[in-house]
N, C-alpha and C positions, 0 to 999 in steps of 0.2 A: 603075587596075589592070585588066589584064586580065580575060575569063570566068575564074567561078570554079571551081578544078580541085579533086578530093578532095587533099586535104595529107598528101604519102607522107611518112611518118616513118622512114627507114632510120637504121642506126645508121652512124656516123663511125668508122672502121679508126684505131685505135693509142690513142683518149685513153682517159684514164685510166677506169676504173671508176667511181668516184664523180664522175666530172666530169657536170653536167647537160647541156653544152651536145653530149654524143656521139650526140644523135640528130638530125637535120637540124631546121629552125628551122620550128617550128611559126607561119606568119605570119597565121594569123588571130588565135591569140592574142596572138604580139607587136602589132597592128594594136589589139588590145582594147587593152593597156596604152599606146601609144601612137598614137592618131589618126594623126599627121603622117607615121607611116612609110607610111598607105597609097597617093600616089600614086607611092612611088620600088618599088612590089612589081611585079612582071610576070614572065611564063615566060620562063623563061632557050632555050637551045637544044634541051634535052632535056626540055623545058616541065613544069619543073620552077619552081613559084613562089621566086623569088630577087630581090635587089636589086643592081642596077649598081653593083659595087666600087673603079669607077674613078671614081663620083662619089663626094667628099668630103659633102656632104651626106644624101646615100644613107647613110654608114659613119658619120657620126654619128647618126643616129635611129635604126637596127638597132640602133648600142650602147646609144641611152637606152632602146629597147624591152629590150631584153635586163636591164642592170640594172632598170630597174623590175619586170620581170615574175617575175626570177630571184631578186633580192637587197633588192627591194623599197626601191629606189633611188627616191625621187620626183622629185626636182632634180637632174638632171646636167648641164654643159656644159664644156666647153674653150675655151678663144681661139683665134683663127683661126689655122688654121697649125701648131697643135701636135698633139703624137702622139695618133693618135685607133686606141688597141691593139687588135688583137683579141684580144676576150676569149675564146674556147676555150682558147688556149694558154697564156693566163693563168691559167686555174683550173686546169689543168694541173699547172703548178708549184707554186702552193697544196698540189692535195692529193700530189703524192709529195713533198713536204717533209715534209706531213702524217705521210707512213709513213714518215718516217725518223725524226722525234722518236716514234713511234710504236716502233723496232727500240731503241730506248733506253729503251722503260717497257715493260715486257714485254708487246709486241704492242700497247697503248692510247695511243691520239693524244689525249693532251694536252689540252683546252680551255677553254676560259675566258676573260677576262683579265689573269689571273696569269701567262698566257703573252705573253711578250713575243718582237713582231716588228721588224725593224728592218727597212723597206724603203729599198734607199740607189738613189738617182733617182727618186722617186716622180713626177716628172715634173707634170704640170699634169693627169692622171685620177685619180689614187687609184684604179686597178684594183685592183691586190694588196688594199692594206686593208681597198676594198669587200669583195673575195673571203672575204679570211682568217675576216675578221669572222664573216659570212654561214654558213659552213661548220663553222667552230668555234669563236668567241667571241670570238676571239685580238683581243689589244692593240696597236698598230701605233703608232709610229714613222716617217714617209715623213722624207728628208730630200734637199734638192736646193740645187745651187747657183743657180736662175733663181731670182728673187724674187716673176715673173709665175707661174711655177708653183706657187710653196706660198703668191700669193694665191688662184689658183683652187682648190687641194685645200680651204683657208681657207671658201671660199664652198660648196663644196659640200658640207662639213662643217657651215655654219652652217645651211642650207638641208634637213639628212634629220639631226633630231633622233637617229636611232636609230647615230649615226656620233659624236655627240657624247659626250666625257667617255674613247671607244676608238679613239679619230684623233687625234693630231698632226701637226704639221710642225715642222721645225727647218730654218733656211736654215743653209745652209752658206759662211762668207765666204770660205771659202780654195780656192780649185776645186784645189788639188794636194793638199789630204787628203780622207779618207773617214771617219775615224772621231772627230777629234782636232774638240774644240768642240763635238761632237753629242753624244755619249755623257757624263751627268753623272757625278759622281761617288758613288760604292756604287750606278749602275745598272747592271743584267746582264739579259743579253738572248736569250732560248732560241735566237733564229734570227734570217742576217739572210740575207735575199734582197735580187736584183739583177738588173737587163735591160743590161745594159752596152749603151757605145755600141757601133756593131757595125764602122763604117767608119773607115778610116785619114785620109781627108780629106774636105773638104767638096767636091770634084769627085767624089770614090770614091761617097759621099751620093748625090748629084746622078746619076750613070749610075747607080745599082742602080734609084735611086726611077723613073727614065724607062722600064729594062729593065721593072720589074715594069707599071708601068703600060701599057705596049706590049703585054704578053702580056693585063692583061686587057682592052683595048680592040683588040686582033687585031691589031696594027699599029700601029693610030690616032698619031698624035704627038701628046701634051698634055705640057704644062708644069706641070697638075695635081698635088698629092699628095694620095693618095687618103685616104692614113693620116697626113698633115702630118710633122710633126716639126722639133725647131728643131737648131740649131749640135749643142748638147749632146747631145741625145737622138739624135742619129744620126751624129755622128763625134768620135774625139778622137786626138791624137797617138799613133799606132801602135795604132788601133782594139781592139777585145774585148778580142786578145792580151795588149797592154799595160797596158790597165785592170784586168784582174784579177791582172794581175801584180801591181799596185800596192793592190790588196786585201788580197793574198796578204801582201806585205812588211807594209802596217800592221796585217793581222789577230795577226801574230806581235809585234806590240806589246804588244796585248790579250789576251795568249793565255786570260786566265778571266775573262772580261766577256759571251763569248757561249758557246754551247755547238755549234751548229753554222755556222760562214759558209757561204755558199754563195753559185753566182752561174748564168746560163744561159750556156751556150755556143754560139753557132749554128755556128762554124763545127771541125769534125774537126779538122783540122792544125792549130788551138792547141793542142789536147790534151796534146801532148807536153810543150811547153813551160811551160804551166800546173804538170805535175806536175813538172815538174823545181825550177819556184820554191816548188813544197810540200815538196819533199823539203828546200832549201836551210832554208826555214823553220821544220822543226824540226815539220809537222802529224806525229800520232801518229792520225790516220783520215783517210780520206780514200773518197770515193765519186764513181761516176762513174752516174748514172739516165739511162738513155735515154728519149725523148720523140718522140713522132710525132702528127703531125695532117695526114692524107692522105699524099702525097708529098714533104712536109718532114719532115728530122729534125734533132732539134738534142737538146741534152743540160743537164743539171746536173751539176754540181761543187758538191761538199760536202767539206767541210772539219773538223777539231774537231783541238783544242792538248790536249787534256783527255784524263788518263788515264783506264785504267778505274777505279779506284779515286773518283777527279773526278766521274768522270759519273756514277756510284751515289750519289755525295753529290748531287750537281746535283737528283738526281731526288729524292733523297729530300725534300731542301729546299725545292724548288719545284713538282715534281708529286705529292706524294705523297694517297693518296685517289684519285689517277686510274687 
């Protein structure tokens, strides 16, 4: 590491309120919880302590500094090559989910683990779960169709006792459903989030992942992913669009199993589309939450089948004391 500079803590334009990570990364104390992050720290251009985001092992030590220091993560890892998220924008969606189970108990989020979350792709980190946990007690559900992935979520579950007993996995054998095998029967589920794939193909994959790494390496060409990711977690037949589409149609299968679906959107012009297969599907709410972190904007879509009369029972039945 470079000399060492006083550590300016500015606040981060657009996250949310309760998100912790909205002030810049304090790295002497992530450095405290994690030793290994300190040879990948140095001033950036505007000599500002920061880590090189175009190395992959760079982006996974800031993440396990981060969880440990934030959510009191001790053991975290992934396998090579897989989605290694960032987490601001992940707690993000955490807490405005938070305020919207929150606009259905008048004004009060919900917490415990009475509350149930169903994360669908939880991929090979268990972000969400960690998050949910951590911020409000919430019970989590991750479900994926790689079997490498819900062994890792498995292992890092076995490894931060304070994960166990409010973590599961459920693999998924049939990669053309979402909901159908995972959910048992008489279980219901306050909420279910989702990071969809975002890409239409694995070439569509393949140039986003090079554009982005180009812009943070000036130019440089690597072949690197800085944030990995496999098949699933970064493209599927007719990308975001069409995956939520197909949320959209099975969640009206289930219309009183959850009380809110929801999924992220990164890109605008699904939007339309999305609400048109809500409208076909018969939701009776529907929300659109904006989300920013710097010069990115992406959104959530939220969803519910459930009348008002429904959702007054909902709460009474399963939040009520909150």
């Amino acid at each position: 590491m470079t000399d060492k500079k006083p550590t300016i803590i500015t606040e981060k334009k657009g996250l949310h309120p309760r998100n912790p990570h909205r002030f810049r990364y304090d790295f002497g104390q992530l450095i405290m919880a994690c030793p290994e992050l300190a040879p990948f720290v140095r001033l950036n251009k505007f000599k500002v302590e920061s880590v090189d985001f175009a190395d992959p092992k760079a982006v996974k030590l800031l993440n396990q500094a981060i969880l440990k220091q934030f959510y009191d993560i001790g053991e975290w890892n992934i396998p090579e090559n897989y989605l290694c998220p960032p987490i601001p924008g992940r707690a993000d969606y955490i807490h405005y989910v938070a305020d919207l189970l929150a606009t259905c108990n008048k004004g009060v989020i919900p917490t415990g683990k009475s509350v149930s979350v169903l994360d669908i792709g939880v991929g090979a980190n268990c972000v969400y779960p960690i998050i949910g946990n951590k911020a409000y007690g919430w019970h989590f559900v991750g479900t994926d169709i790689d079997p490498v992935a819900i062994r890792s979520v498995n292992q890092i579950i076995g490894a931060n006792p304070k994960l166990q007993g409010v973590v599961e996995c459920r693999l998924q054998t049939s990669p053309s459903n979402i909901f159908s095998n995972i959910i048992h029967p008489g279980e219901f589920f306050d909420l279910s989030v989702c990071n969809p794939p975002f890409h239409v193909s694995a070439e569509e994959a393949r140039s986003g992942s090079q554009r982005k790494t180009r812009n943070l390496t000036s130019g440089k060409e690597t072949t690197v992913l800085n944030f990995g990711g496999q098949s699933n977690e970064l493209w599927c037949n007719g990308g975001e669009a069409e995956f939520v589409r197909r949320i959209v149609k099975q969640s009206s299968e289930i219309p009183d199993r959850c009380f809110w679906f929801s999924s992220l959107i990164s890109k605008k012009s699904n939007l339309p589309g999305i609400y048109k297969a809500l409208q076909k599907a018969g939701a009776k709410a529907m929300q659109t939450i904006d989300m920013a972190q710097g010069q990115k904007l992406s959104r959530i879509v939220a969803w519910s089948f459930l009348s008002d009369d429904q959702q007054n029972e909902w709460r009474k039945q399963r939040w009520s004391g909150q």
